[in-house]
C-alpha positions in Angstrom: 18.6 -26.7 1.1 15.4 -28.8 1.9 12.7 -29.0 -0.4 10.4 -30.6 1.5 7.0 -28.9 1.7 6.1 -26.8 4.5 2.5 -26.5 5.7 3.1 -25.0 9.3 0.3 -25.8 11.6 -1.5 -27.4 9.1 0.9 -30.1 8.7 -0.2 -32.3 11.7 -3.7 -31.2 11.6 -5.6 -34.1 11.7 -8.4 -32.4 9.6 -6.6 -31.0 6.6 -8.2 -33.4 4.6 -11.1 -32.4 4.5 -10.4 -28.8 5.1 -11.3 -25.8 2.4 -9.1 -24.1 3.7 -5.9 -26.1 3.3 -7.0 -27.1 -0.1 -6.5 -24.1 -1.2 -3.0 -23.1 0.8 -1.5 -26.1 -0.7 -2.6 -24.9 -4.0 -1.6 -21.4 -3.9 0.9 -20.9 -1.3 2.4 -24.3 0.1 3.2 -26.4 -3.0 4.4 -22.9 -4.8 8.1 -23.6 -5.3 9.0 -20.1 -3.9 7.5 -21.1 -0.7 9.5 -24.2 -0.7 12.5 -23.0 -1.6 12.6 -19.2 -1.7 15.5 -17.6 -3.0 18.5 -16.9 -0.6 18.9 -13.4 0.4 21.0 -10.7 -1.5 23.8 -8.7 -0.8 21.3 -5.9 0.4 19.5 -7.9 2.6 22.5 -9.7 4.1 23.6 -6.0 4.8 20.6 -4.9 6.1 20.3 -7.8 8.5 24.3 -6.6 9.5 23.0 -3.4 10.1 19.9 -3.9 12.6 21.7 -7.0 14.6 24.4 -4.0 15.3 21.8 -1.5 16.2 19.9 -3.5 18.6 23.7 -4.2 20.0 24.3 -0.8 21.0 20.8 -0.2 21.7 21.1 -3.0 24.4 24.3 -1.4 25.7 22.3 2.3 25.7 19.6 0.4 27.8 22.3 -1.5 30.1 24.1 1.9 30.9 20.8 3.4 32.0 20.9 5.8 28.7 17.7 4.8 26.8 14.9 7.3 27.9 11.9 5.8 28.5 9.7 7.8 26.1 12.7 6.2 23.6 11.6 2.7 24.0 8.7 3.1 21.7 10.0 4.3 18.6 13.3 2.7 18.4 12.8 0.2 15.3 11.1 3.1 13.4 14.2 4.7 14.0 16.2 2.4 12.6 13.9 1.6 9.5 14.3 5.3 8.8 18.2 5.4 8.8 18.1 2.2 6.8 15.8 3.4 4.1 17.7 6.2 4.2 20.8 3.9 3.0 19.2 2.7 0.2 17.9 5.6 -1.4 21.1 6.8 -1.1 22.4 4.5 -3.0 20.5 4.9 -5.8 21.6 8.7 -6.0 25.1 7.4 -7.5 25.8 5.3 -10.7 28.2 2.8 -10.7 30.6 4.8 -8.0 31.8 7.5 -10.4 28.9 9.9 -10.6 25.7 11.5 -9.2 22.6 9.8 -10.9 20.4 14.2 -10.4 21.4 17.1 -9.6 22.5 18.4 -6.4 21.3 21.8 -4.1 24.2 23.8 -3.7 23.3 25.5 -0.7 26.1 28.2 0.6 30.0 28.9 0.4 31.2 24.3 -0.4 28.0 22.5 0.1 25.7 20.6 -1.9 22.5 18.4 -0.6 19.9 16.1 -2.1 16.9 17.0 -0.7 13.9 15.3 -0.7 11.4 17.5 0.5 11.2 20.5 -1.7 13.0 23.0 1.0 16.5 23.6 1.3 18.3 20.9 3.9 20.7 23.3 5.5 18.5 25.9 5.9 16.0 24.6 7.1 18.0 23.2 10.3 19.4 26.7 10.8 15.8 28.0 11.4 16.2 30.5 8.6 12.2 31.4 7.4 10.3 28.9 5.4 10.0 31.4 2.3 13.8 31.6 2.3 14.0 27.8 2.4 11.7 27.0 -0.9 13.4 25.5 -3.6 14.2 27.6 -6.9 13.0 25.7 -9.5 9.5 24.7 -8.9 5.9 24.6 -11.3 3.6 27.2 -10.8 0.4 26.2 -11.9 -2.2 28.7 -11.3 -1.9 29.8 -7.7 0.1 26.9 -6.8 3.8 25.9 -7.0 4.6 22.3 -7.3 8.0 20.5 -6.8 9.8 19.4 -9.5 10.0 15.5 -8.2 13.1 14.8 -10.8 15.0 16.8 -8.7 14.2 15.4 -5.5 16.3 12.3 -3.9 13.2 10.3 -3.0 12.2 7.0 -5.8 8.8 6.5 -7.1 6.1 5.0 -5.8 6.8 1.5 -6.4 10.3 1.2 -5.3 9.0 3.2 -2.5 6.8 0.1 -1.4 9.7 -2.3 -2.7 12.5 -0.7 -0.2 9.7 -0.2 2.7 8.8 -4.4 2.9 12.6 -4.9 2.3 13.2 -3.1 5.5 10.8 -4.2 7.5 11.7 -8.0 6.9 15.2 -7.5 8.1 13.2 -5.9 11.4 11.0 -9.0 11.5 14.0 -11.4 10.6 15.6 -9.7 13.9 12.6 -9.8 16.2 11.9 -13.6 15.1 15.6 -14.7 16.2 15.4 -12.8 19.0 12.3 -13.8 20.5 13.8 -17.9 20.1 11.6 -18.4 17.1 12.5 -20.8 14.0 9.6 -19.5 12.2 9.5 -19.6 8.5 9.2 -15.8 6.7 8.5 -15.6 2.9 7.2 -13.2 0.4 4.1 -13.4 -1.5 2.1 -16.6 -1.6 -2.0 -16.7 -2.5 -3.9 -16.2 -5.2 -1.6 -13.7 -7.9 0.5 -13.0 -4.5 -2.5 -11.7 -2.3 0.2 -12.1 0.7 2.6 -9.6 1.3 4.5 -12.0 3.5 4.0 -15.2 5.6 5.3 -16.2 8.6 4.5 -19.6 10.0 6.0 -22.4 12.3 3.7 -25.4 13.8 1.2 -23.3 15.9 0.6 -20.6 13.2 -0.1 -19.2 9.7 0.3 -15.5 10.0 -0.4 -13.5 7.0 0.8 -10.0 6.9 -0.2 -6.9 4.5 2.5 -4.5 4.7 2.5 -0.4 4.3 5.8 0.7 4.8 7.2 4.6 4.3 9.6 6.5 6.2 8.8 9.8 8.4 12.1 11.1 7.1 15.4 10.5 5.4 18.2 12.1 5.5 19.7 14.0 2.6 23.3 13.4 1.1 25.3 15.9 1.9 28.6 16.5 -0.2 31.4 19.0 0.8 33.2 20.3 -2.1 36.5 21.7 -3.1 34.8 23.9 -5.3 33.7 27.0 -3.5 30.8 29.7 -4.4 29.8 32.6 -2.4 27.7 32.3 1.0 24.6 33.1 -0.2 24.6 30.6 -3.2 21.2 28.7 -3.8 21.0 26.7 -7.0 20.6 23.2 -8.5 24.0 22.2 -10.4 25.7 18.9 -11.4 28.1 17.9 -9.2 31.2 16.1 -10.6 32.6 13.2 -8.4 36.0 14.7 -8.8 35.2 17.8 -6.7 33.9 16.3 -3.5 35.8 16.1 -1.0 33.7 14.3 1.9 30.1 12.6 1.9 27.7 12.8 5.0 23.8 11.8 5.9 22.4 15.3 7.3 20.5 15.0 10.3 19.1 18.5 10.4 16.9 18.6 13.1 20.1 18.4 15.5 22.7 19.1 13.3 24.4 15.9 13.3 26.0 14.3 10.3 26.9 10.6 9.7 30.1 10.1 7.8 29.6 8.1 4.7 33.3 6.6 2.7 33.7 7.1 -0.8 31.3 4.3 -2.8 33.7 1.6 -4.7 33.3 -1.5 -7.0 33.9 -3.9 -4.2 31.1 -2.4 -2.2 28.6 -0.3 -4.3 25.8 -2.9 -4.5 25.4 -2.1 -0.7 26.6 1.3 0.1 26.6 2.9 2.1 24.7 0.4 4.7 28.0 -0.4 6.1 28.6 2.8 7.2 25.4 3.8 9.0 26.2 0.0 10.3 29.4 1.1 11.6 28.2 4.2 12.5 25.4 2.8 15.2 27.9 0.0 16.4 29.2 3.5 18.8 26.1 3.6 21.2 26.9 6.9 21.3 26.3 7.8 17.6 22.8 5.5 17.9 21.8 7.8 20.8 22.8 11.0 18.7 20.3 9.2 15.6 17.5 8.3 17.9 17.6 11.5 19.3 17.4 13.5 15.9 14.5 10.9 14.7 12.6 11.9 18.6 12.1 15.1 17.7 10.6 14.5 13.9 8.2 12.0 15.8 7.3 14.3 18.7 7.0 16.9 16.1 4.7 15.1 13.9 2.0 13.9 16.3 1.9 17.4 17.4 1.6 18.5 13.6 0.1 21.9 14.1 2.8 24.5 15.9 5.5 21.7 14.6 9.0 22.9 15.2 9.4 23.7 11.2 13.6 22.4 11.9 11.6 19.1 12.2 8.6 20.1 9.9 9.9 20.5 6.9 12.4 17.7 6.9 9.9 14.7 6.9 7.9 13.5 4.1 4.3 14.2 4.2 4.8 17.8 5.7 2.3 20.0 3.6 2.4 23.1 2.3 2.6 27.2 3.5 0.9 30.0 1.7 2.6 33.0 0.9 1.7 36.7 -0.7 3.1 37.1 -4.0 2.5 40.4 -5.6 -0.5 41.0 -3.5 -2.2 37.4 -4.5 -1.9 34.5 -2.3 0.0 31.6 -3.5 0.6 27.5 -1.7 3.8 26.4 -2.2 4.0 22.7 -2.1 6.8 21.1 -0.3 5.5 17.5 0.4 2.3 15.9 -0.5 0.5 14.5 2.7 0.2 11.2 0.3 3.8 10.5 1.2 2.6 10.1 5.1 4.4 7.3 7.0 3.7 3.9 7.9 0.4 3.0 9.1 -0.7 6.6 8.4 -1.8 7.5 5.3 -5.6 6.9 4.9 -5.7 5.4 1.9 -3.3 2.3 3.1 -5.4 2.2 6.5 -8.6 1.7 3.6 -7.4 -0.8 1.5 -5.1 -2.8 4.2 -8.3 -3.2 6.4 -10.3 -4.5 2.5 -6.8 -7.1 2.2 -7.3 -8.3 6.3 -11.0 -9.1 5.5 -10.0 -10.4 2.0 -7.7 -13.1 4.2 -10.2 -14.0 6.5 -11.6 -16.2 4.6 -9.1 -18.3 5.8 -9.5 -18.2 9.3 -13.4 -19.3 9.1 -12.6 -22.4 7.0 -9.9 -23.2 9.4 -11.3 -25.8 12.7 -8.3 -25.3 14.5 -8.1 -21.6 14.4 -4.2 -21.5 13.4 -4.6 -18.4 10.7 -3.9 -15.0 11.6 -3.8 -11.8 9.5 -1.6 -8.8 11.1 -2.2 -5.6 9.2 2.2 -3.6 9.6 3.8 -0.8 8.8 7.1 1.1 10.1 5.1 3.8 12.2 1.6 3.7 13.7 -1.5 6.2 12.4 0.2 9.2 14.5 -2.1 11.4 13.0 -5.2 9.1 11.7 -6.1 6.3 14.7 -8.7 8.1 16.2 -11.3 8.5 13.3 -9.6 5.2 10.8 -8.1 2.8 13.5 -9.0 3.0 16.7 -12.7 2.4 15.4 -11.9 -0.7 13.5 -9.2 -2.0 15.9 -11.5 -4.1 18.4 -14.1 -5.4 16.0 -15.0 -8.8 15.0 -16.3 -10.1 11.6 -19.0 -13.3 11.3 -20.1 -15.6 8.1 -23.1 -14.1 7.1 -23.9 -16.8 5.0 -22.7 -19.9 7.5 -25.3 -20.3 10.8 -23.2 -20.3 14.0 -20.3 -18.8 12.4 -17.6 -17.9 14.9 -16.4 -14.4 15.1 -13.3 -13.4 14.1 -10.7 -10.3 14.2 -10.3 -8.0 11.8 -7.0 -7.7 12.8 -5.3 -10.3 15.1 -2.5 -8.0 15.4 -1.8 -4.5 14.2 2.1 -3.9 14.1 3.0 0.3 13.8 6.7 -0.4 15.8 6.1 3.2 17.4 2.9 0.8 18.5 1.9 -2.8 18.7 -1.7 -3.6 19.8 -2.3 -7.4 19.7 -6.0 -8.9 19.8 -4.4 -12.2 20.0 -1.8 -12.0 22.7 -0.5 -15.6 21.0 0.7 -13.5 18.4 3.0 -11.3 20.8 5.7 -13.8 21.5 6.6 -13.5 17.7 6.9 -9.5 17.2 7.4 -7.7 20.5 10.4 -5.9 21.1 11.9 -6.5 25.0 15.0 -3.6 25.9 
């Protein structure tokens, strides 16, 4: 592997020598050895890539047989960001290949579910009342019950973040090849790794500040040999021994995805090859983007949501009920847990990051820097009052005369939408089926 240095645009910019800018890039992010030589992907990302190179495949073949529908187009790499989040968490529910890592909801006569939104899977998708689909078990503080989040399948915050950028680079590794580029991607890079990821070749230095969470994922669902009466609804341990088959639950249509029994030789990455093989049927991929269609038609509409669709996804709220003549909320979800591009908080402090990079873009004469702000959905629910007003607005140097102006964002990337202020940047990220 080369480790020569590599300084993108900058490299045959006649003016780098005497540029602010690139003094400090070639401190902080071009003579760093990680951006020399980063390390070589792992076994997950290799898998990863496997898995969205298939999906566009068959999502090609939907489009060539006249199957895609149009209102499709839009959504299709949140889709598959979902599924393949989805994979990973998955994994993380078993230890080693021999047993569950939590409990399980044993819902019914021989299944068992790992939920992760506090409402029972199965339930839910067979339209059966919300109050009948709240999970025994929760805290009831004051007036209010709160899941219990050890229970749930979903990681904590940080691995949440961790698996969402992991995700998305495969995407962007994809959309890169396929759009003929031989750009350069890394990780990190600025002052204590201000950059959550750079991409650059020899007409730009895109930096990129990522906020990446799924809508929904779908729970494990195990089928057991073990049986309990129909109207069984507890949390139990599940022993490996008793299961009999493993599935994804897609519960706004019903659908499941078969999943093979984890082993040594292929643990680190289970189960990615089987949602890989799964989507390689264009047929099964239609049947996925058509379950994820209705959770993203369902959540911009958000009030009179289908609840089958509701009170899958993350970020769905809460209902009030009457309990002995007081009114109670039960929690399912936390609204902090919203997708993407949508949570208000991210919108804040990735909009703070963007103007935090542009510094970069004022010290450079050539105008080769570009900040793009990304996430896995757009703000469904939040672009009127948190994006749309920022989206078109420039920034100046108060403190140089004749500053130029300068984006905010040169590119905002939500895969359910892409708005690009510079179209240069388009080439790189758009998605042609």
């Amino acid at each position: 592997m080369s480790t020569s240095k590599i300084e993108g645009p900058c490299a045959s910019c006649p003016q780098k020598r005497c540029c602010s800018a690139y003094r400090q890039l070639n401190e902080d992010l071009f003579s760093k050895t990680t951006f020399i030589r980063p390390s070589a992907l792992d076994s997950v990302d290799s898998a990863l890539d496997s898995f969205v190179v298939t999906y566009m495949k068959s999502l090609d073949e939907l489009v060539r047989e006249g199957r895609l529908k149009p209102d499709w187009k839009d959504f299709c790499l949140a889709a598959a960001f979902d599924l393949a989040v989805t994979a990973i968490y998955t994994n993380i529910l078993i230890e080693e290949g021999v047993s569950f890592s939590q409990k399980a909801f044993r819902s019914g006569n021989t299944a068992a579910y790992f939920p992760y939104t506090w409402m029972c899977p199965k339930r839910v998708s067979e339209g059966i009342d919300r109050e009948k689909c709240y999970l025994p078990g929760a805290i009831k503080r004051g007036p209010k019950y709160y899941p219990n989040t050890d229970l749930l399948a979903k990681p904590g915050g940080r691995m949440i973040g961790d698996v969402g950028i992991k995700v998305l680079k495969s995407i962007f590794r994809m959309l890169l090849r396929r759009n003929g580029h031989h750009s350069i991607m890394r990780d990190g890079g600025g002052f204590r790794g201000e950059f959550d990821l750079t991409v650059t070749d020899e007409d730009f230095l895109i930096f990129i500040e990522v906020k990446a969470k799924p809508l929904v994922c779908y729970p494990l669902k195990l089928e057991l040999t073990e049986s309990c009466d129909e109207d069984h609804f507890e949390w139990h341990d599940v022993a490996m021994r008793t299961v009999k088959k493993m599935s994804l639950f897609m519960g706004a249509t019903g659908e499941e995805i078969p999943l093979t029994r984890p082993s040594a030789a292929d643990f680190d990455v289970w189960p990615i090859g089987d949602l890989t093989r799964y989507v390689a049927v264009p047929e099964n991929l239609e049947k996925a983007i058509d379950n994820w269609s209705r959770h993203i038609f369902g959540y911009r509409k958000w009030e009179g949501e289908d609840p089958q669709t509701r009170w899958l996804r993350f970020g769905c709220g809460n209902f009030s009920v009457v309990e002995n003549g007081a009114r109670v909320e039960k929690r399912v979800a936390n609204t902090k847990e919203l997708p993407g591009l949508d949570r208000t908080d991210d919108i804040k402090k990735g909009a703070a990051q963007l103007l935090k990079f542009a510094r970069f873009k004022f010290e450079c004469p050539e105008d080769k820097i570009a900040c793009i702000l990304a996430g896995n959905t757009w703000a469904e629910t939040h672009d009127e009052h948190y994006v749309e007003p920022m989206l078109r607005l420039k920034i100046r140097r108060g403190d140089v005369p004749d500053s130029r102006e300068e984006w905010i964002f040169d590119a905002v990337l939500g895969l359910t939408r892409n708005e690009f202020n510079r179209e240069e940047l388009r080439k790189y990220f758009s998605l042609e089926v």
